[in-house]
N, C-alpha and C positions, 0 to 999 in steps of 0.2 A: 504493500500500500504506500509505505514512503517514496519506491519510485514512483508510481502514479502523481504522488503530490508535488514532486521534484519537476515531474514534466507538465503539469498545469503550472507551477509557477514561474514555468521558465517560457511559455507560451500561451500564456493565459488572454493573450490576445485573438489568440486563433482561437480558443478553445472557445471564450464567448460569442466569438464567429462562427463557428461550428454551431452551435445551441441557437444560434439566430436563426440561422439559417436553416435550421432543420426546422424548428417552428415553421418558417414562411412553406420552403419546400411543401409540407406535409399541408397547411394551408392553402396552399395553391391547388394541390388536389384535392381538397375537400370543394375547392372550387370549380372545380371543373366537374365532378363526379356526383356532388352530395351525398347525403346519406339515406342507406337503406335500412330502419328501423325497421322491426319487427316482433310480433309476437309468437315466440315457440311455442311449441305445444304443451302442456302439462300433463298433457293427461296420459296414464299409466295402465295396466294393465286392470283395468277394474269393470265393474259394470256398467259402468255411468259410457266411460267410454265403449264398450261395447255396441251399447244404447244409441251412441252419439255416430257411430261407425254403421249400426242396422238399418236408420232412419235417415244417413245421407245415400247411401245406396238405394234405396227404395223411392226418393224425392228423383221428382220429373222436372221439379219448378225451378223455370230459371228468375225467379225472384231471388233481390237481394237482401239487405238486412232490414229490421220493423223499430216500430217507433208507437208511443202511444204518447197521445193529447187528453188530457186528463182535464175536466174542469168542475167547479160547483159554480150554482147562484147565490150571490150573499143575501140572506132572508128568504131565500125560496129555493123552489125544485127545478133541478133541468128539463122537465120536461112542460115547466109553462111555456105560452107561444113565444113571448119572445125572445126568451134564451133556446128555443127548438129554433125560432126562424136564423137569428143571430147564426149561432153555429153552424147551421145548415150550409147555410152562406158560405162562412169560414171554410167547410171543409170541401165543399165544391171548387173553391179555387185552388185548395190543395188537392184535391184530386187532377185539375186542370194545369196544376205547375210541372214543368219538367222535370224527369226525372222518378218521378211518382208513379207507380206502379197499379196501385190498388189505394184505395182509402173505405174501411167497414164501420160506416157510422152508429150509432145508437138508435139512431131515428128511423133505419130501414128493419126490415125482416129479420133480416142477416144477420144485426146488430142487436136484437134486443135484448139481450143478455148484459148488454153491457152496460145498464142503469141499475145500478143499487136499490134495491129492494124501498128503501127508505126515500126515495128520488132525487136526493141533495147531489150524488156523484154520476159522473159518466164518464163516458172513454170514446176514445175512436182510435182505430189502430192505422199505420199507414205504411205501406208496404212499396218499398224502393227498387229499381233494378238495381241489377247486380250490381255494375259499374257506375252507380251514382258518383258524382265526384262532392265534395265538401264543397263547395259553393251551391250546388244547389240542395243539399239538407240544411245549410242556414238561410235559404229564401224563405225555403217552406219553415222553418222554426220562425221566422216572421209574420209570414202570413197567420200560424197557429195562435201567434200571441197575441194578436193586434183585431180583435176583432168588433171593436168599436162602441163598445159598453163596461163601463168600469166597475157595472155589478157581476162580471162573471172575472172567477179566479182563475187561470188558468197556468197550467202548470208541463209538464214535456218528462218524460221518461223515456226505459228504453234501450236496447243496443245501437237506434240511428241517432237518437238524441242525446247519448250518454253526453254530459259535459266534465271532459278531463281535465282538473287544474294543471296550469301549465309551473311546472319550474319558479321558482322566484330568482331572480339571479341577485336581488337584495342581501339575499340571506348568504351569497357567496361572501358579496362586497362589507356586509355586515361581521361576518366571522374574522375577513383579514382584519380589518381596522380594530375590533378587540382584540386578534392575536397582539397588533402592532404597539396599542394603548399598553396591554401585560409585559409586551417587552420592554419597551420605553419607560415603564414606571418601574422595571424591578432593576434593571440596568444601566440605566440613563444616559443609555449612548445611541444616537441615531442609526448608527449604523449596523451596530449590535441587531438594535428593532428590524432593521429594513434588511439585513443578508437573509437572514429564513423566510423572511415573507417575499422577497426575489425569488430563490432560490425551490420553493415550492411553488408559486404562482408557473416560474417558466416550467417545473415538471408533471406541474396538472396542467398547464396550458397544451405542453406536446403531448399529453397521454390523450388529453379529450381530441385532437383531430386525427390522431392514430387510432385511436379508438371507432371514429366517426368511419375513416377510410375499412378498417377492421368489418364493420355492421354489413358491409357486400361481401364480403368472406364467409361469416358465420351470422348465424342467426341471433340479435342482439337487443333489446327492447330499449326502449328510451329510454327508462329510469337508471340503465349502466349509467350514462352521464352523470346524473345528477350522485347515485350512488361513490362514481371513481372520483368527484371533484370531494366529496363529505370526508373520505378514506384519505384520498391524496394530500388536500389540504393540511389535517390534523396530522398524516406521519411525516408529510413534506418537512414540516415546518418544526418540528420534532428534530428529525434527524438534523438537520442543518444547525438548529441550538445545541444540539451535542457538540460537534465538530468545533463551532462555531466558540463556547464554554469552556473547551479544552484548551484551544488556540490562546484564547485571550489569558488561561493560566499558565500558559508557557511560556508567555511574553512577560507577563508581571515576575517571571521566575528566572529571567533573565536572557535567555534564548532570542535569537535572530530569527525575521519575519521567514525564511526559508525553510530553516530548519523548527520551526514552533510549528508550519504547516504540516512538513513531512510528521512530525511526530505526532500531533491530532490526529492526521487520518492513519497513523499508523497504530493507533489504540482507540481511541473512537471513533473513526472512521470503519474499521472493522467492526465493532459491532454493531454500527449503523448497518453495512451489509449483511451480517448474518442475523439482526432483528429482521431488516426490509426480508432476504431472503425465508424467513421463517412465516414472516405474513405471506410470501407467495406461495409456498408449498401450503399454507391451511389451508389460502383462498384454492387452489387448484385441486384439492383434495376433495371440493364439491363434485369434481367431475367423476369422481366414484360412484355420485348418490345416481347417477345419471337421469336425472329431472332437468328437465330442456332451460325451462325459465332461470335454473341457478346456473346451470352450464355458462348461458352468455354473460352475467351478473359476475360470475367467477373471473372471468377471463379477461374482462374488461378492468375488474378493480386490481387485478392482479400487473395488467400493462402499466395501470396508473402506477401502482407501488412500486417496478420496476423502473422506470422513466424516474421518479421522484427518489430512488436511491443514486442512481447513475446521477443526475444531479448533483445532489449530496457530496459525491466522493469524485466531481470531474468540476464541474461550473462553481460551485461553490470555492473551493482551491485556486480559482483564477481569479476570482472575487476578491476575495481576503490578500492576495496578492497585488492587487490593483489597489485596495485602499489603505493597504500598508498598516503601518500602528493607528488612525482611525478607528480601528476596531475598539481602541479603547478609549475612555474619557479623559479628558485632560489633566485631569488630575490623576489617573492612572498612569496616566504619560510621563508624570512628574516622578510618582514613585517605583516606576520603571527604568527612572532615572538615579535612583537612591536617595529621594529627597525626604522621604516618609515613608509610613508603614510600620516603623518599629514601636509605635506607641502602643498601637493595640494588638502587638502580635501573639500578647500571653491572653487576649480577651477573647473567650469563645465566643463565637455567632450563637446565632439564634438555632441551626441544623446541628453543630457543635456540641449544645446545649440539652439538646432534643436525643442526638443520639446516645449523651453519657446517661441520661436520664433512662433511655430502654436496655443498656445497659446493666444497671441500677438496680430496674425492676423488669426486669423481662416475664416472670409468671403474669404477675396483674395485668399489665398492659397487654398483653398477649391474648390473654381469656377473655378482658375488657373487649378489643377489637373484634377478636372471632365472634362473640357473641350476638354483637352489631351487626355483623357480614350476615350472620346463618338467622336472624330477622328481618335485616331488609329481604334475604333470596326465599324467606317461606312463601309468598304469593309463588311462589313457581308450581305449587302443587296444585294450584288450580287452574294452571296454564291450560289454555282450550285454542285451538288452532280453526280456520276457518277462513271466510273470505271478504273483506269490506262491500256494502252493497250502498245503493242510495240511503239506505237509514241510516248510516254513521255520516254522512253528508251535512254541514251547519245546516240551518233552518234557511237561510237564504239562499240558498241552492235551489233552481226548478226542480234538479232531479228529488229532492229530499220534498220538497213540498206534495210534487205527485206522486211520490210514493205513500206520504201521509195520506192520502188524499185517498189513496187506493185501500188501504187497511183501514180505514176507518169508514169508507162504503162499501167494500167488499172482504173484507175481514184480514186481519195479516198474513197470513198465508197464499192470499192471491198474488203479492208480488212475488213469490219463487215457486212455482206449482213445479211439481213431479210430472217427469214425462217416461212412463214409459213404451218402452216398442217390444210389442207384440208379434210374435212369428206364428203366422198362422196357415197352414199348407194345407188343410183340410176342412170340409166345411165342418168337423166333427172340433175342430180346434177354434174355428167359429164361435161357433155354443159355449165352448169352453168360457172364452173372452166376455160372453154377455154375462157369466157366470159370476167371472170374476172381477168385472165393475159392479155387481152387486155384492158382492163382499166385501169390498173395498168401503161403499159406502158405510158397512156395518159397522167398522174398523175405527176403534179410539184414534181421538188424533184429525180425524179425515173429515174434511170439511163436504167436500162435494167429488166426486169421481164421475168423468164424462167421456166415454168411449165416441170418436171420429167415424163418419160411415166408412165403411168400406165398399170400393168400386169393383163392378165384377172381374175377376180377375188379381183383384191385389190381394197379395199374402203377407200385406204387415199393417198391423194395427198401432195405434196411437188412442191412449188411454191417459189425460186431463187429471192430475189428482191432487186437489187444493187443500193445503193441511189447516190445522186450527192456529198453528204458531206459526210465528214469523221466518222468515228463510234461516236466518242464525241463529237461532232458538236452540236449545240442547234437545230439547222435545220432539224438534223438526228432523236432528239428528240419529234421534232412537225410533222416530215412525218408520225413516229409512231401512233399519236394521230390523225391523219386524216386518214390515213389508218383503224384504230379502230372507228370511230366515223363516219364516212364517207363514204369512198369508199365500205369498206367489208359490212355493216350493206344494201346497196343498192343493190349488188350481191345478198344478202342472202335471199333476200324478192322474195317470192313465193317457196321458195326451201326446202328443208329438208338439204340443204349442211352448214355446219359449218367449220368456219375459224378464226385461232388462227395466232396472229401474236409472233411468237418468235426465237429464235437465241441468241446467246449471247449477241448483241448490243441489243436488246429489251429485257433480262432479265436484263440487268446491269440496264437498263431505268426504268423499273418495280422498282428493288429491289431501285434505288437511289428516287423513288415515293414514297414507301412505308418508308422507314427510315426520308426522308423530311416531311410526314405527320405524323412520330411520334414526330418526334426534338419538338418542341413549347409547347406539350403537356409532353415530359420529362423537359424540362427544366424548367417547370412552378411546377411541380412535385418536382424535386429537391431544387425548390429555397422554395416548401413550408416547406420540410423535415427539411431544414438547418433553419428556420426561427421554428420550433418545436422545434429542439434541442438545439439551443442557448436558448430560452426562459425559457426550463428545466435548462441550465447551468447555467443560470446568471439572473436567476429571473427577468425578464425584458421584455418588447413589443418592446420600441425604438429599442433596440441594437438588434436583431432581427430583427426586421425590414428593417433596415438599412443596415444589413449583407448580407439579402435576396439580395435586388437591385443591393449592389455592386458586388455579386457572379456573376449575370447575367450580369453586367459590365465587369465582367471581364472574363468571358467565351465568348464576346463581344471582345475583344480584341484578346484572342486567335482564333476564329473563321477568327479575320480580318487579323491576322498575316499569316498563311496557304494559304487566297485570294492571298495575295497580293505576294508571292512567288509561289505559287505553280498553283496557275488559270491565277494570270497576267504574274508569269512567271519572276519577278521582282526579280535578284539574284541568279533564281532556274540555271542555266548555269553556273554561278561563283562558286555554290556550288556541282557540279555535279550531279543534280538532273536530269538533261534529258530536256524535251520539257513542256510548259506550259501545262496544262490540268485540267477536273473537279477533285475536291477533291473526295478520296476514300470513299462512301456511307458512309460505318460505322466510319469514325473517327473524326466527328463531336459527335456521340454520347458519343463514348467511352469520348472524349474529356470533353464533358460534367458532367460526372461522376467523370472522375480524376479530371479535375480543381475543379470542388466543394468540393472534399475531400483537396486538396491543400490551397485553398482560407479557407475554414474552420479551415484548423490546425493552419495558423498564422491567422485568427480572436480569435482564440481559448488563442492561447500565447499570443498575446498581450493584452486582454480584464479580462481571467483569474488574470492576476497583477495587472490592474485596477481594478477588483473585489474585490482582496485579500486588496487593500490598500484603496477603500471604507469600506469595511469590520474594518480595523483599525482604519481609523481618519473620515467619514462621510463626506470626503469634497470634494466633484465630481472633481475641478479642479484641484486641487491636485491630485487626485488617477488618473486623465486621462494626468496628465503632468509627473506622476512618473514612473505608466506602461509603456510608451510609453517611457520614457529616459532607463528603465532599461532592456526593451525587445527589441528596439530598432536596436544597435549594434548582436546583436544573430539571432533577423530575419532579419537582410542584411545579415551578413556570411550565414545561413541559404538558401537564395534567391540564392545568388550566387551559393553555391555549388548545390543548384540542375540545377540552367541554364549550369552551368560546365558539369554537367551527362547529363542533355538532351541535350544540343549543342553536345556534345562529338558525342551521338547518330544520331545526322544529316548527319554526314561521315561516315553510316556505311555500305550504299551501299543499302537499303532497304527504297523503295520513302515511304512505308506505313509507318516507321517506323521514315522516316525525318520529315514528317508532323507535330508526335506528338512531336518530339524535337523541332521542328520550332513554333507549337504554344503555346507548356508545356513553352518553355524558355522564349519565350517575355511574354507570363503572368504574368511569376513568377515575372519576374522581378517589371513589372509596379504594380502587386498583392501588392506587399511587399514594394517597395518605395513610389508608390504616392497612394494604397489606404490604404495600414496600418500605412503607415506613416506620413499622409495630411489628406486626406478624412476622415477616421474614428477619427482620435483625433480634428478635427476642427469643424464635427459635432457634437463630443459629450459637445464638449468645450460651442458650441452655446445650446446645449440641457441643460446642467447644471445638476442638482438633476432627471429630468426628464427621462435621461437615466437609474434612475435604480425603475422606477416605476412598479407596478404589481399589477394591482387590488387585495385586499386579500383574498377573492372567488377562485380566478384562483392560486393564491400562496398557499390556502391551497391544493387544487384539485391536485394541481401538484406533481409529485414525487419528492423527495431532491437529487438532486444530486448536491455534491461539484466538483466542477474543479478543485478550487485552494486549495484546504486542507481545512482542519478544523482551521477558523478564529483563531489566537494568539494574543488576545487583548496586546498591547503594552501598558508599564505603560507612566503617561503622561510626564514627563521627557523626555522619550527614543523616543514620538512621538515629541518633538520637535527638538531632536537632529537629529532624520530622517529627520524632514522638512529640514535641512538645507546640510544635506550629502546624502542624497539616491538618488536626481536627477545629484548629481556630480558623486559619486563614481563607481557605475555600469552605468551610462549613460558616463562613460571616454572614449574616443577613444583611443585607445591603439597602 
């Protein structure tokens, strides 16, 4: 790594030219080419898809996607004359607008079904060609809204009307300027603030049109973007204050801007790469679960992380070389000169202070902490996985109004009905079907069940089954499984008819089944990986070990932070998040993958210096009370600025994307203050010598890889003059 930083500093002018340059390059084809987003498939080997696979085979119609126009009269019914003539009106010119297919009003034959018993709701459905394009479904959402009477409400749902918030790109611009504020005020050096927020911006800036170019290669949904900028940002800007931290104590230490560089990235610049490389093996480790939707989400945050380390340990080194001793304040400048510094060299800081004290009392503080941990992460036991629908949507949302609009005239259940498809090859399997929509109707739970005619000739049925709860209901989830287990297997006997229960609400169920019976088996996977690679890093079983537990601790914590806002519903209204509801299927996993690359980079930073200073003096309490005073202060700024980038992310309008701000942030935080800086130094404290044992069978077996550089035996003088300055000097609060 020291050459690397020898040859950015000796060309650091090409190499920002290079980093330019590739930005514009890679820009230039986003320009010419755009992007190909997409939605992969989720769906897995279950019934729902079966259902979904029976029923596109057997369709003739070359219709495209539908849409419903939901509206009530304020103080009256839809069906006085003149909210009947009003509407009428409305939906004839939607019928008549391009691109429109079909419109099944309430007011004909055809339609009557779709007036609410009580007369206050109605519907009209409208059926698109295939290839409608988006200018003309927002004519027609005009014509639908605007229909000249401000006694009728009217509201849009729907797969043509779905309305997707878009990105906030505020909450980008909002997350750097609090990174830049936390640097600026802990540091109080401009340039300090502004190399990590450089040096992350340029490697989420290239990772997102890399990425963009990437979305014509593989299949990749929009929210990768918004996901690699959330990821990139926080480790961007991370790695680069390590580097960056190290630098500036090699210069106050007396070292030339040349050689302060090589030596940064020769011991934190290395673990910068093998934290970044450890988030990339998690993140790619989704590709195991092989579920389409993580697959692109993987790959993408994964390019981000890689681009934002290459940064780190290339662009960053040409930086810091270009603005020379800048790096530090003027008055560091002076005592870099020997003008000062010796007043308060025997005065602990505030980290200094912090760590003789767990030290001190390592059982209390230890049991204190864990206890803390293992109550925020209890909500985890009630984790319920599922799929956001219009009712977790604010109340200002069309979609969220007519969905209200729809369960309170037609019961909650009608916005996600059960479909299933019916194979019917005989007219004896016929019979069978009429048999088994009247059983259906018998069946707790089951609102209405409405078998589709069939035409002479066809051999698949479609069978309408509206339950009594809401699509995300637990309820809606166990009619499912008795319906499957139950009622359809009882039909089926003596028959050749087969019956598939699915629809959207039973794939969401499917797919949130499927991803809950991977969770325990990834995260038992990951916490083995992370307990493999430390043991490589730091020659050791304990501290591995120990890393394991706490990773799952605190992927335990974020799992319970997301319950408790987003399931219980606790905040989520104050924060503009919409209606309680189950958490979105994949972002527990995802969750899973990031927090362990997270929780690994500060095990990584703080244990590395512990290493390095075992490595010097052999004296375990020492080297676990000096890493911890001297990494300390760098992984709190560290913690913070990324809750700054992920809270930031919470406001940005996008509930999948609140989630990961909402459970990325409380981890980080509790990751970084009570286990990297309680838990782990109290048990190593009680572990003693024991922490850096390694049978020597398995230490030779093993590959060598250094984290912290290549050990610099200190002469014995100079280790005692450390003993008495190195828990003050870099553990100072400043």
């Amino acid at each position: 790594m020291s050459s690397l930083a020898r040859w950015c500093h000796r060309h650091r002018l090409a190499v920002v030219l290079v980093w330019v340059g590739l930005l514009l390059a890679l820009g230039a084809g986003v320009g010419a080419v755009g992007s190909a987003f997409g939605n992969s498939s989720t769906s897995q080997d279950t019934d729902s898809a079966r259902a979904a696979a029976l029923l596109q085979r057997a369709s003739n119609s070359a219709a495209g996607k539908s849409g419903r126009v939901v509206w009530q009269l304020n103080g009256g019914k839809v069906v006085e004359p003149t909210a009947e003539r009003t509407m009428t009106v409305a939906l004839e010119h939607i019928a008549d607008a391009p691109g429109v297919a079909a419109v099944t009003s309430p007011y004909t034959p055809l339609g009557k079904g779709q007036i609410s018993k009580d007369g206050k709701t109605a519907y009209a459905t409208v059926t698109f060609d295939r290839d409608v394009s988006d200018a003309r479904i927002d004519h027609v959402k005009e014509l639908a809204t605007d229909p000249g009477t401000a006694r009728l409400h009217i509201a849009l749902n729907g797969q043509a009307f779905t309305v997707n918030p878009e990105p906030n790109p505020v909450a980008d611009v909002m997350g750097i300027i609090l990174a830049f504020i936390v640097l600026l005020s802990v540091f109080r050096a401009v340039w300090v603030a502004a190399l990590p927020i450089i040096t992350a911006v340029v490697g989420v800036g290239t990772s997102a049109v890399a990425v963009i170019l990437l979305s014509h290669v593989i299949t990749l949904s929009s929210t990768t973007l918004t996901l690699g900028s959330l990821i990139g940002l926080g480790v961007g800007i991370d790695y680069a204050l390590f580097i960056v931290n190290r630098h500036r104590g090699n210069l106050l230490a007396g070292m030339s801007g040349a050689e302060s560089i090589a030596k940064a990235l020769n011991t934190s610049g290395r673990a910068v790469v093998f934290a970044g490389l450890t988030v990339v093996v998690a993140l790619l480790g989704m590709l195991t679960l092989d579920v389409g939707i993580l697959n692109g989400m993987a790959v993408g945050a994964a390019v981000t992380v890689l681009l934002t380390v290459l940064a780190a340990v290339t662009l960053l080194p040409a930086l810091l070389a270009m603005i020379g001793p800048r790096v530090l304040r003027r008055t560091e400048r002076r005592e870099q000169a020997g003008q000062a510094r010796r007043q308060s060299a025997n005065r602990p800081g505030l980290w200094g202070r912090w760590a003789l004290r767990v030290q001190a009392r390592p059982k209390v503080l230890g049991l204190v902490a864990l206890a803390v941990l293992a109550a925020l992460a209890l909500p985890t036991l009630s984790l319920r996985l599922g799929a956001a629908d219009d009712g977790n949507l604010p109340t200002t949302s069309t979609n969220r109004q007519a969905y209200d609009m729809i369960a309170d005239g037609f019961g909650p259940g009608f916005n996600g009905p059960l479909v299933l498809a019916v194979q019917v090859p005989t007219a004896a399997d016929r019979t069978a079907e009429a048999k088994l929509v009247t059983s259906l109707e018998k069946v707790d739970g089951v609102a209405s069940a409405t078998a589709a005619p069939l035409k002479e000739g066809q051999t698949v049925g479609v069978i309408s089954v509206v339950p009594t709860t809401s699509p995300q209901s637990a309820a809606t989830s166990d009619l499912i499984h008795h319906l499957r287990d139950d009622v359809i297997p009882r039909a089926e006997q003596g028959t050749s008819m087969k019956v598939y229960v699915g629809g959207v609400t039973a794939s969401n169920d499917d797919f949130a089944s499927v991803l809950m019976g991977k969770l325990p088996v990834f995260v038992l996977v990951i916490a083995a990986l992370g307990f493999l690679l430390l043991t490589v890093a730091f020659r050791s079983l304990l501290i591995p070990a120990v890393g394991a537990v706490l990773n799952i601790l605190s992927i335990g914590v974020a799992f319970g932070a997301i319950v408790v806002v987003f399931q219980y519903g606790f905040g989520a209204s104050l924060l503009g998040l919409g209606a309680a509801g189950p958490i979105e299927s994949f972002v527990p996993i995802l969750v899973v993958g990031i927090m362990f690359g997270l929780s690994m980079d500060y095990q990584v930073f703080l244990v590395s210096r512990m290493r390095e200073e075992w490595a010097h003096t052999g004296d375990s309490h020492r080297a676990v009370r000096v890493g911890q005073a001297e990494t300390g202060r760098v992984i709190a700024v560290a913690a913070t600025i990324m809750v700054c980038v992920f809270g930031s992310f919470v406001f940005g309008g996008m509930r999948v994307i609140s989630e990961f701000g909402v459970s990325l942030a409380v981890a980080v935080t509790l990751d970084a203050l009570l286990i990297r800086m309680v838990v782990v130094p109290a048990l190593m404290h009680l572990c003693g010598r024991a922490n850096w044992w390694l049978p020597r069978r398995l230490d030779k077996a093993l590959p060598n890889v250094s984290v912290e550089g290549p050990a610099d035996e200190p002469a014995q003088p100079q280790r005692q003059a450390r003993d008495q300055q190195s828990v003050t000097l870099a553990g100072r609060g400043r």
